[in-house]
N, C-alpha and C positions, 0 to 999 in steps of 0.2 A: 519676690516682691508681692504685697500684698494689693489687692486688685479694689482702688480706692473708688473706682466711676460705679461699681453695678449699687443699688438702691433695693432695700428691703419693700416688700409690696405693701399698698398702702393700706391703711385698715379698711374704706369698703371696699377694695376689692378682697383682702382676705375675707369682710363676713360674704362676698356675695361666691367665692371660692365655699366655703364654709356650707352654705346655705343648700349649694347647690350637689354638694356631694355626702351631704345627711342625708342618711333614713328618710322615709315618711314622716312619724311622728316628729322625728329632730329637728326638720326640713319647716314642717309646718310652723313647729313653734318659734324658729328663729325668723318665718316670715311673718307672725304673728306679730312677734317683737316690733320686728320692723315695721309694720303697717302703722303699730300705736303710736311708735316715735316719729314716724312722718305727720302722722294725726297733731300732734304735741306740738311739733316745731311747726309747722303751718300755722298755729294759735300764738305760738310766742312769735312769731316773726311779725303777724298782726299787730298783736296786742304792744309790742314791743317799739313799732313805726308810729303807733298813735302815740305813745309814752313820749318819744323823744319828740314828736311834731311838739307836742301840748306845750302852754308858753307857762302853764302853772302847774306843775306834774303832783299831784297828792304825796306820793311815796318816790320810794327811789326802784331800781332796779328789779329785789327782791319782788315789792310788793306786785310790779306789772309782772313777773315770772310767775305769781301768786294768780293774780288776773286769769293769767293765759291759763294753766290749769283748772280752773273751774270754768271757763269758759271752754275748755272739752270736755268736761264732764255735763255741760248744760249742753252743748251738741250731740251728746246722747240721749236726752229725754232726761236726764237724772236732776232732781232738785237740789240747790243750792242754800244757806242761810245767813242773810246780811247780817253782820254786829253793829256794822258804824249806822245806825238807826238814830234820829232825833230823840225819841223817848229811853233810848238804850235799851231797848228791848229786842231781842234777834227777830225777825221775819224771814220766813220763807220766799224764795225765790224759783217759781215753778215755769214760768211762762217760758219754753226754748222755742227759741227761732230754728223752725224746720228748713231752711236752708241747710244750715250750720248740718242738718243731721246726714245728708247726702253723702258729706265730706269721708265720718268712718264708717260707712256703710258700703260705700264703692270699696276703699282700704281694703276691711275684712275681706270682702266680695270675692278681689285680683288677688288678695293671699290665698284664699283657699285655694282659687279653682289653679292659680299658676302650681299650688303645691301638688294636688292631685291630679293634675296631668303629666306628674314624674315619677306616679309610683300606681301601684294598684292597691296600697292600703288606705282605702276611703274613709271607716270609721278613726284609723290613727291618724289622717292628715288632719280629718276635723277635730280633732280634739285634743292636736299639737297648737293649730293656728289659734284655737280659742284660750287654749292654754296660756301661751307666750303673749295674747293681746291681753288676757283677764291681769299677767301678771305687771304687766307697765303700768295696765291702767289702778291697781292698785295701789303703785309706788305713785302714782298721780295723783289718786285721792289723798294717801295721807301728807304728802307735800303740799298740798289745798288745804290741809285744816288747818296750819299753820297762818294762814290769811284774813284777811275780812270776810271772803268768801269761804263760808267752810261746805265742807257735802255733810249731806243727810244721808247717813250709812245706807239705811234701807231703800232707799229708792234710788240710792247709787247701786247695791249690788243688784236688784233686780233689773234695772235698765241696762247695764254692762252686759250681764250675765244675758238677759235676752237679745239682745241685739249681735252680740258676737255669734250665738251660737245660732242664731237665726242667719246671717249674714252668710257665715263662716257653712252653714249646710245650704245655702242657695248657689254659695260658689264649687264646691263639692258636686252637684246638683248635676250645673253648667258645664263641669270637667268632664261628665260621664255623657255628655249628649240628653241632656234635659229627658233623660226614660220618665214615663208617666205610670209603668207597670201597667200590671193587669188589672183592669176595674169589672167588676163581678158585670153578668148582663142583665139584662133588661134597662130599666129607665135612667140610672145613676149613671152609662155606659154612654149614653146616646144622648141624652140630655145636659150632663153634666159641662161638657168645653162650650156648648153652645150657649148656656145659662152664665157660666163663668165670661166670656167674649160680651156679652151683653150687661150683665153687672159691672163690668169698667167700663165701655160703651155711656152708662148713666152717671157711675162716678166723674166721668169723663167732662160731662158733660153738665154737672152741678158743678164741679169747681172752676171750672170755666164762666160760666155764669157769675156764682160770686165773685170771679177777680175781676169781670166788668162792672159790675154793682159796687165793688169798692172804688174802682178806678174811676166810672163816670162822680162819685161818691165826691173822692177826692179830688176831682176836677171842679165842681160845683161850688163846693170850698176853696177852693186856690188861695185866693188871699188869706184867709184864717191858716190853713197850711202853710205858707209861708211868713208868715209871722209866727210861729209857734218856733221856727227853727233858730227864731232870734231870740226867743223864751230861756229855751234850755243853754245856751253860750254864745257869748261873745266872737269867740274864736272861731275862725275857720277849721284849725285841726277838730277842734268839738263838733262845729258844722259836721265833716266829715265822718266822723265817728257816729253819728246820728244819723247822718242817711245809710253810713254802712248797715246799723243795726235797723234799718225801716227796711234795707234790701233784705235782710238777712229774715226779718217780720212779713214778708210778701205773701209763703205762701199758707201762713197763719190767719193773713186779712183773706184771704180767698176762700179759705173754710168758713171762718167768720161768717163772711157773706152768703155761701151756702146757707147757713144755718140759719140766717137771717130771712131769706127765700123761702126756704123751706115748712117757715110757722112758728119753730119753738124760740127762735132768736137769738140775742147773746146777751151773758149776764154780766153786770158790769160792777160785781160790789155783792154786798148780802143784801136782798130784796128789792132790786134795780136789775129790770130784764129789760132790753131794748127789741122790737119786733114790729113785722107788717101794719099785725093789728095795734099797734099804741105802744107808746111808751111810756116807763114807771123813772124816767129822769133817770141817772147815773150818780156815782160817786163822786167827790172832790178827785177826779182823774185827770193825770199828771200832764203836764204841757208837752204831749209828742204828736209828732204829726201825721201819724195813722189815726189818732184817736179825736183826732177835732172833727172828723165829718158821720163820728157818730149824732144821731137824730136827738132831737132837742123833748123835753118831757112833753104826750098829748097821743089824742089818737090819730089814729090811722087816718089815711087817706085814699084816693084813688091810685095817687101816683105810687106810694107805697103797699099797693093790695098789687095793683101792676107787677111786680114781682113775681107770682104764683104761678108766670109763664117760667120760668125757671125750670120748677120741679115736674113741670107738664111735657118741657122738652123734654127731661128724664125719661118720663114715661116711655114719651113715643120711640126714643130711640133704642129704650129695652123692647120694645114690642116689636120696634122693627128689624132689631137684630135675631130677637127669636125666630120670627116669622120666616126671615130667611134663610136664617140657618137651619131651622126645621122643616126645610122644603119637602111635600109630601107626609107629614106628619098629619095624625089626629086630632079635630081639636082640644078635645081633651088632654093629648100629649101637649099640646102650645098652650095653656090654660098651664100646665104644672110647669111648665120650662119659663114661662113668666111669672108664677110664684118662687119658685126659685131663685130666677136671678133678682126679682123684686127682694128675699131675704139677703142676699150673698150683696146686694150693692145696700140696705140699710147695714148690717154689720160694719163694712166699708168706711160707711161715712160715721156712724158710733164711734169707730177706731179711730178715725182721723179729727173728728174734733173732741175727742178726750183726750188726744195727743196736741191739738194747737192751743189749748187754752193751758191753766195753774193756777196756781195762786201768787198773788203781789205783796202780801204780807198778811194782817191778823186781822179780823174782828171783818171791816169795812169790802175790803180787797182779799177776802178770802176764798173769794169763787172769782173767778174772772176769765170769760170765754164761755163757748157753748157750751152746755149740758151732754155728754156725748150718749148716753140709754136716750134721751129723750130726742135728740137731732136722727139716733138709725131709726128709733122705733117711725118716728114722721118719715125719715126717708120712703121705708119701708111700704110706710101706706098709702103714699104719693106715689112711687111706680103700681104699686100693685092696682091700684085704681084708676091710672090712666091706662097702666100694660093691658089692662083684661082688656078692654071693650076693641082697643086701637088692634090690639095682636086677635082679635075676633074677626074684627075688617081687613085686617094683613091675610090670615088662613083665607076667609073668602075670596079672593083677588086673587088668591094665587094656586086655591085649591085645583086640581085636575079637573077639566067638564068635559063634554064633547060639545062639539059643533054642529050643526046643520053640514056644515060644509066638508066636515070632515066621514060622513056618512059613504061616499063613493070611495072613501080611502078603506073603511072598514068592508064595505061589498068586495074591495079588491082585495082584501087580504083573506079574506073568506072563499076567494075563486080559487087563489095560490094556495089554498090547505085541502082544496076537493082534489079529488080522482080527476086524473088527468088523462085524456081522450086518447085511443090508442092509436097511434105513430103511423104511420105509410112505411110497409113492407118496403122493404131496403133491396132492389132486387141484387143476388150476388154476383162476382164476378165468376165471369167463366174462365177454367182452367186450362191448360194445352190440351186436355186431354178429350175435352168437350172439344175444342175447335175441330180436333180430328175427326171425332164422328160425326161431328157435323157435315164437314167435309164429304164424310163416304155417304153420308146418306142424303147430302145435295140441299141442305138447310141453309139461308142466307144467315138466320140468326142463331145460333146455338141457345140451347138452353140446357143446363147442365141437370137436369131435373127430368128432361123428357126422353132419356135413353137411360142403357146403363152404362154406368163410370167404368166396370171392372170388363168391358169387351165383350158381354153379350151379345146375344144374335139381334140381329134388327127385330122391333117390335115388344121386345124384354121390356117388361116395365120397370124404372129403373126407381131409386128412393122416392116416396113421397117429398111431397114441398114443406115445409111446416108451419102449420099454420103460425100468424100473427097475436102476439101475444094482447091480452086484453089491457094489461098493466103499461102496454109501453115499455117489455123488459128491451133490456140489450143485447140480449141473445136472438130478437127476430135476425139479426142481419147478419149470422154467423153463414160462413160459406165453407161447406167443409174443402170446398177444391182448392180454399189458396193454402191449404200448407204445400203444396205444389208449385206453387206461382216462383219459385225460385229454381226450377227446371228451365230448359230452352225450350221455345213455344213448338219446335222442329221433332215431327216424330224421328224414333231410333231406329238406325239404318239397321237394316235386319243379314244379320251374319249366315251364310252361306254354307258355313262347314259344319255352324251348330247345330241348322234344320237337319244336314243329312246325315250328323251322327244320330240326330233324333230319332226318325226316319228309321234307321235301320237295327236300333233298337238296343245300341250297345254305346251307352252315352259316357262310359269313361274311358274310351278308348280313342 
């Protein structure tokens, strides 16, 4: 009979069978595989819940399938191209919500480092996992062009292509115990973790800053923000879809706001920059509700010069991270380990706000977000110009001094390195053998020094005493009679037969 109850394994467990008992390279790349497709389905299960909520859906199925794949290629940084444009003319779609980008960056991350902690081939696991991710996400792109949403080749393969293999070598990285290797010596050695600790220490602590400056921002507005949500739909599913995308815009408005803090501002359109010092008005920009408590066309004021404390906290807290971590350092060593991290945290903020802005389309909305050369190069010169002086006052407060009060400490330690006084003679112990002639020659106290040891006649001068040594050696107290002291203190009874074979002169008989 054929045996109808046993059930063929299911397909994920055959790929995670599969996955697990490939090669390196194989290993990687079917985890590769997998990271993309979980990246994918997470966007369509999204994209897919707001399709069916919506009470007027645009397209059917296909098109929100369409959707979801360009909106994980916009979660990589990679630029999109709308068609269904009012003028029918395509526009670029550049602005990704860095939320969104966490999602395949953890992915790659747990593919890599689960892969190469099952093999020892680290250059094949990395370039399995990047392999198998580059290739889904290709089958993704061109299943995107077929949409509204189409990719723009170039800045799809380079944002894919970087981000895997950046991802995909930090997890690799993590697998082997984060080695830092050998950094050559001198300054690069000893400067370098402590400059790097402190450069995020000030990133740290600009974005921070600007996501309060958006958020009190956006508190100030409340009512124009919430009328703007009833701007763009009717519908509550729409509602939803719009706060989704302002959570997913969060930590885009926190750069923003950096950069806003920081001097150069954010540009809002071609020749429309909004900033501390004034602003040049904005574009006809769209009814969303991050964008209503941008500042109105004029200059500056007190309350928006007030800002400037922002980039000053930066400072101080690169200075004060150097300071410390360069405890006992030169100042001139803490002068370069605050230019340093002053460089390493504007680079920082350059990369991250030329990563939270794009473009919104053509001509008007073709810059839109902060300037990122011009947001590090300000960073830059805002730590580097608080860092000096505050990390000047940091070294002095903590530089080594001596005390007044600590001068009896140095006289003592200077007593403890002199010649030390020579010791009190150790008198030695006396042996049995001393007690004896003590004994005969009627001594209360023996002294093992003032006869002799070996049974001379009374009066025999017996070994000198030796003198005391001037150093305080350990040899004044050497006693040559105790290797003795393990005899009975009792003289040896003297044998009668041996005197008189002695005696008569014939001692072997």
């Amino acid at each position: 009979m054929t045996d109808t109850t046993g059930r063929a394994p299911s397909l994920p467990l055959l790929v995670t069978r599969l996955r697990e008992r490939a090669p390196g390279p194989v290993g990687g790349a079917l985890r590769g595989a997998v990271a993309a497709g979980l990246g994918l389905g997470a966007c369509a299960v999204l994209v897919m819940v707001l399709w069916i909520s919506s009470p007027y859906p645009d397209s059917g199925p296909d098109g929100a399938l369409h959707t979801a794949a360009a909106l994980w290629l916009l979660a990589h940084g990679a630029e999109v191209i709308r068609t269904d444009t009012l003028s029918g003319v395509p526009a670029p779609l550049g602005v990704s919500p860095l939320l969104l980008l966490a999602l395949p960056v953890w992915l790659v991350y747990r593919a890599a480092r689960d892969a190469a902690e099952e093999t020892e081939s680290v250059a094949g696991v990395w370039a399995g996992v990047a392999v198998g991710y580059l290739a889904v996400g290709a089958a993704a792109a061109v299943y995107c062009a077929g949409g509204e949403l189409r990719p723009s080749w170039l800045s799809c393969v380079a944002h894919l292509v970087l981000l895997t293999a950046g991802a995909a070598g930090f997890g690799v990285w993590a697998a082997r115990g984060r080695p830092y290797g050998s950094l050559p010596e001198g300054f690069l050695r000893e400067v370098g973790p402590v400059a790097v600790r402190a450069a995020a220490a000030g990133v740290l602590v600009l974005v921070a800053g600007g996501a309060l400056l958006v958020a009190g921002a956006l508190i100030w507005h409340g009512a124009a923000v919430r009328a703007s949500f009833a701007q763009v739909t009717g519908a509550w599913s729409g509602r939803f879809a719009v706060l989704l995308l302002c959570a997913g815009l969060v930590p885009n408005a926190a750069i923003w706001g950096s950069a806003y803090a920081l001097g150069p501002g954010v540009v809002l359109g071609a020749g429309h920059a909004v900033g501390p010092l004034g602003s040049s008005g904005a574009a006809m920009l769209p009814a969303f509700p991050l964008l209503v408590a941008v500042p109105k066309a004029g200059p500056g004021s007190a309350l928006t010069w007030a800002v400037a404390a922002i980039p000053v906290l930066a400072g101080v807290a690169v200075a004060t991270f150097v300071g410390i971590g360069g405890d006992g350092w030169s100042w001139r060593r803490v002068m370069g380990a605050v230019a340093v991290a002053a460089g390493l945290c504007g680079a920082a903020m350059g990369c991250l706000a030329g990563a939270a802005g794009g473009a919104l389309g053509r001509s008007a909305l073709a810059e839109f977000g902060p300037v990122g050369w011009l947001t590090g190069a300000v960073a830059a010169g805002w730590v580097c110009a608080v860092g000096v002086p505050v990390g000047s006052a940091v070294w002095w407060w903590r530089r080594p001094r001596v005390e007044p009060d600590e001068e009896p400490e140095v006289a003592e330690a200077v007593e403890q390195a002199a010649p030390t006084e020579p010791a009190e003679p150790v008198e030695p112990k006396a042996g049995w053998w001393a007690k004896v002639r003590a004994l005969a020659v009627g001594s209360e106290s023996p002294d093992p020094y003032d006869s002799d040891p070996y049974g001379g006649d009374e009066g025999t001068e017996g070994p000198k005493k030796p003198a005391a040594s001037k150093k305080g050696d350990s040899f004044d107290a050497f006693d040559p009679f105790e290797l003795y002291d393990f005899l009975d203190d009792e003289p040896p009874v003297p044998n009668p037969g041996a005197a008189h074979r002695t005696e008569s002169g014939n001692p072997g008989n």
